[in-house]
N, C-alpha and C positions, 0 to 999 in steps of 0.2 A: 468522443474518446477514441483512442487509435489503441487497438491488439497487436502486439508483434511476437512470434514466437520465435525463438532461435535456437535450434543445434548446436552448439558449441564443444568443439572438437579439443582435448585435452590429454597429455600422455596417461596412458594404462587407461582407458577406458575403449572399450568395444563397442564395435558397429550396432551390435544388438542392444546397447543400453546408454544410449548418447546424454551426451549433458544438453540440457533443457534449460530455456530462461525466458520468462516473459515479461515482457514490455506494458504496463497500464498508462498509455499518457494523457491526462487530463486536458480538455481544451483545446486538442489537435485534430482539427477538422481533417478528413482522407484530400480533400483537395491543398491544405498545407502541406504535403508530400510531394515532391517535384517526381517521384516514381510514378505517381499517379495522375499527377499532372501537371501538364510543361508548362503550365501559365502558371505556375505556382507563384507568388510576389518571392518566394528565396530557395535554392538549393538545399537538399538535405541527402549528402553525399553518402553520410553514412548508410542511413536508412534504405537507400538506394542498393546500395550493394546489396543489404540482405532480401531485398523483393528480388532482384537479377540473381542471385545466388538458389534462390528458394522459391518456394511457392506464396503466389499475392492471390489473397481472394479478395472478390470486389462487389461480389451480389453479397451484403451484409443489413442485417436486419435486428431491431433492439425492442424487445418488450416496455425499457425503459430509458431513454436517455442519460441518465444522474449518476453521481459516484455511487451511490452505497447499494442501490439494486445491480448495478453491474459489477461490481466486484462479487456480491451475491453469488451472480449466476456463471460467474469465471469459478469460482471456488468450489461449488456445489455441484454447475451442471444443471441447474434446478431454475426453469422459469421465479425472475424474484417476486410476480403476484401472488403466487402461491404459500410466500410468507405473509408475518402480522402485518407488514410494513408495505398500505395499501400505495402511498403517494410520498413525495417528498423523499431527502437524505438524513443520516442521522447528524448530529453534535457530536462535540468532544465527550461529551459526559451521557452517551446514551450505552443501554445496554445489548448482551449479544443477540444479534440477528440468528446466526447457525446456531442448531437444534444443539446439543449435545452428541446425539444418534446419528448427525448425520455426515456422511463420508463425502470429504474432502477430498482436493486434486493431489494435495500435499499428502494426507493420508495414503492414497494409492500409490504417489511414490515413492514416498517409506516403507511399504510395504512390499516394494517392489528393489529394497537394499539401498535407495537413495540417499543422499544426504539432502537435507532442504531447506529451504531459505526463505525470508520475505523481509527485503530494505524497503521501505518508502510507507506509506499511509494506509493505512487498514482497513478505517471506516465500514466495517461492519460489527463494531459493539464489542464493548468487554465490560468488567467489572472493574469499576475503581474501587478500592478499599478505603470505606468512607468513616467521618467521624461524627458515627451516633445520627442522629439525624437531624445534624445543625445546615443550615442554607447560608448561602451569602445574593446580595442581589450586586448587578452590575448593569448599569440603565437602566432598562426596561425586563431584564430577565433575572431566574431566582434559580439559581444553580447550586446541589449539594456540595459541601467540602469535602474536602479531598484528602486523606493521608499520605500523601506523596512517598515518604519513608517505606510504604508496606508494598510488597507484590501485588500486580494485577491478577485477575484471574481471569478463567474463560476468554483469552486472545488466543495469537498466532500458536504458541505452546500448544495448545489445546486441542487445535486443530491441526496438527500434524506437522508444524513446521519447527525443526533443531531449532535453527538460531533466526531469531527476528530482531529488527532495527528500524524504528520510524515512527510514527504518531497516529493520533487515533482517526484522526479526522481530516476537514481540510484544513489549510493554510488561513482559515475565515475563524475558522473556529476552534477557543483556547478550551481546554490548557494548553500552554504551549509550551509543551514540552518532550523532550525524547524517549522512547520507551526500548529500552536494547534487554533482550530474554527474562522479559516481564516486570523490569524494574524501573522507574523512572531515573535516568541518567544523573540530574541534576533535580533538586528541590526549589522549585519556582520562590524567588526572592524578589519579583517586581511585578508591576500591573503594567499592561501593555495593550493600548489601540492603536487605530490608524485608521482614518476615512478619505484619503484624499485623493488623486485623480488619476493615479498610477498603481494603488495597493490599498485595499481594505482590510480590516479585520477589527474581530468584537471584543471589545475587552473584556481580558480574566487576566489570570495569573500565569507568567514567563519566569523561566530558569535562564539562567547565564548563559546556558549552554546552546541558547536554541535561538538564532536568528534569521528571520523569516526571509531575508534577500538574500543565503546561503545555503537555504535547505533545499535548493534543486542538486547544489552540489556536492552537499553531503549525502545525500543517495546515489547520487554518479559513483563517488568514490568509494561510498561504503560495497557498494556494489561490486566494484573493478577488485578492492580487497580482498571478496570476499572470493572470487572466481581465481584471484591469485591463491589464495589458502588452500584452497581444492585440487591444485597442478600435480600435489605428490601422492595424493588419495588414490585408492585401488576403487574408491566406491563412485558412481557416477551421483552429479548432483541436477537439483531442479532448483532455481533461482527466480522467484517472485519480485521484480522491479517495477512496484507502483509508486 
């Protein structure tokens, strides 16, 4: 996993209280980075600028390798052994990791006048709002149902972030569907896998809205959107891009 953080400079906002965004990219090894090094097999021009521009740390060190403990410990602060969650990542349908009590990144900079944000994947647990306690199985797994129509609870809301957009989990694991300020965008109308030598994923249930060879880029732009929306704001923002 690659950390990037960036300053992002935007009218009316002051030196004392810079806009903030961070980068969570899954699967990007520090040596995929042609910043870090020139034998990289491809350029990452962008990227580049902001190490040259900024400061690159490189003595980096992980309690846990996986998505769902390092998001943990980006949002918390909080080694992730120290949660219930001794080994492994969560699923689509698991619940929240973060205490209720406990203070978030997001939280401090709301507290601190911000406006704040999270586009991309969350994977650290929320509440589906479920029906009763009916199951469905698909393969080998027995996953509760889901009220799609109802809010989620206990997500990014909860923890301190205005506006959130992305899904629960990975791109491996359904539902697969969009979640923009706790609502599921679209109501999953088809069953959806894939096992084959370019892209996997376990079947559940897909909404229209959500296809898994354009969700890189729907986080791009959701993102870009959202930094454009913030240009005429007095108030500085922080922007979570996992």
């Amino acid at each position: 996993l690659i950390f990037i953080v960036s300053a992002v400079t935007v009218q009316f906002i002051s030196a004392s209280r810079p806009n903030v965004v961070i980068i969570l990219a899954d699967d990007l090894g520090i040596g995929d980075v042609s910043a870090y090094n020139e034998n990289s097999a491809w350029e990452t021009p962008n990227i580049d600028k902001l190490a040259a521009s900024g400061m690159s740390f490189s003595d980096a060190h992980t309690g846990a390798a996986l998505c769902t403990p390092t998001r943990y410990g980006i949002l918390t602060g909080r080694y992730s052994w120290r949660t219930s969650l001794k080994s492994a990542g969560y699923n689509g349908y698991s619940s929240p990791l973060i205490e209720d009590e406990r203070t978030t990144i997001a939280e401090l900079f709301k507290g601190q006048g911000y406006q704040t944000a999270i586009v991309g994947k969350w994977h650290v647990g929320w509440n589906w709002k479920l029906v009763g306690s009916e199951i469905e199985a698909y393969d080998d797994r027995i996953v509760p149902v889901i009220d799609f129509s109802q809010p989620i609870r206990n997500g990014p809301e909860s923890q301190g972030f205005i506006y959130s957009y992305g899904t629960l989990a990975s791109l491996s694991s359904p539902p697969f569907v969009w979640v923009g300020n706790s609502r599921a965008t679209a109501i999953p109308n088809d069953i959806s896998v894939n096992y084959d030598e370019k892209a996997f994923w376990r079947k559940g249930p897909k909404a229209d809205d959500f296809n898994h060879v354009e969700v890189l880029g729907e986080i791009t732009d959701r993102s870009i959107e959202y930094i454009g929306q913030q240009s005429g704001s007095e108030d500085p923002f922080f922007l979570y891009v996992a």
